[in-house]
C-alpha positions, 0 to 999 in steps of 0.5 A: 055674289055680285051686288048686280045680281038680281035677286027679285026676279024683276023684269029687266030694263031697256036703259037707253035702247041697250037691254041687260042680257038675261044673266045680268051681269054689269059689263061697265064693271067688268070692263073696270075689272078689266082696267084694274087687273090691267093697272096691277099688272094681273095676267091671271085676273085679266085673263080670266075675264075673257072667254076660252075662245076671245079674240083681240084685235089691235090696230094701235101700231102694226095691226095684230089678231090674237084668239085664245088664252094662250095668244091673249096671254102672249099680246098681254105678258109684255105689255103688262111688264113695263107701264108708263106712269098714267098707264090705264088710266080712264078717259070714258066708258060708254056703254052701247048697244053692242058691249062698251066704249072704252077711252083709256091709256095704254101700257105706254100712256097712250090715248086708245079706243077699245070696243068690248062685246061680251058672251053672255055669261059675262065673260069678254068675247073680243076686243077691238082697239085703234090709237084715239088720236086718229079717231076724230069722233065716235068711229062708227063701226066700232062693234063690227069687229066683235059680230 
């Protein structure tokens, strides 16, 4: 059981303009999750945090699309082989309307933006990254990968 349960069937809140979904799981903790499977280099824990039909797109280098466990597994297996020292590391985790904001450092150190939409059983429904360094203020936009 996770302790952001709710177990006294209280109503939920609108923090900030972004309403928890029905089921009211933590997305900023699941994206943390997704962070520390990342960082122990645990493709079956990172995969399983993300929907049978989850789409990843990246454009940090030459842009890539891949959908579904087998190609996630696929964009993931490499890049979890070989990290640099600060590699996903934590920059900021914004939550917005649409999911979470996430500046962190890749498998290679370096600065990325990835948006996270979320299907509402809690599990990652797509993803969305782009370098940070090209990004020279909130892009706009971010959630439109994930509608």
């Amino acid at each position: 059981m996770s302790i952001h349960d709710d177990r006294h069937g209280s109503s939920h809140s609108d923090v900030d303009g972004i309403a928890n979904l029905a089921e009211g799981f933590d997305e900023i903790a699941l994206v943390v999750d997704w962070l520390d499977a990342c960082r122990n280099r645990d493709l079956a824990t990172l995969l399983d945090l993300y929907a049978d039909d989850a789409k990843l797109k990246c454009q940090c280098g030459e842009a890539k699309v891949s959908e579904g466990r087998a190609e996630l597994e696929s964009y993931w297996r490499p890049r979890l082989g070989a990290l640099a020292p600060t590699a996903f590391g934590l920059e900021e985790i914004m939550p917005t309307a649409d999911g979470v904001i996430l500046d962190y450092l890749s498998h290679e150190g370096e600065p990325v933006r990835i948006a996270f939409s979320f299907t509402r059983d809690g599990k990652i429904q797509a993803t969305h990254c782009l370098p940070a360094v090209v990004l020279e203020q909130p892009a706009p936009g971010m959630q439109d990968y994930a509608g």
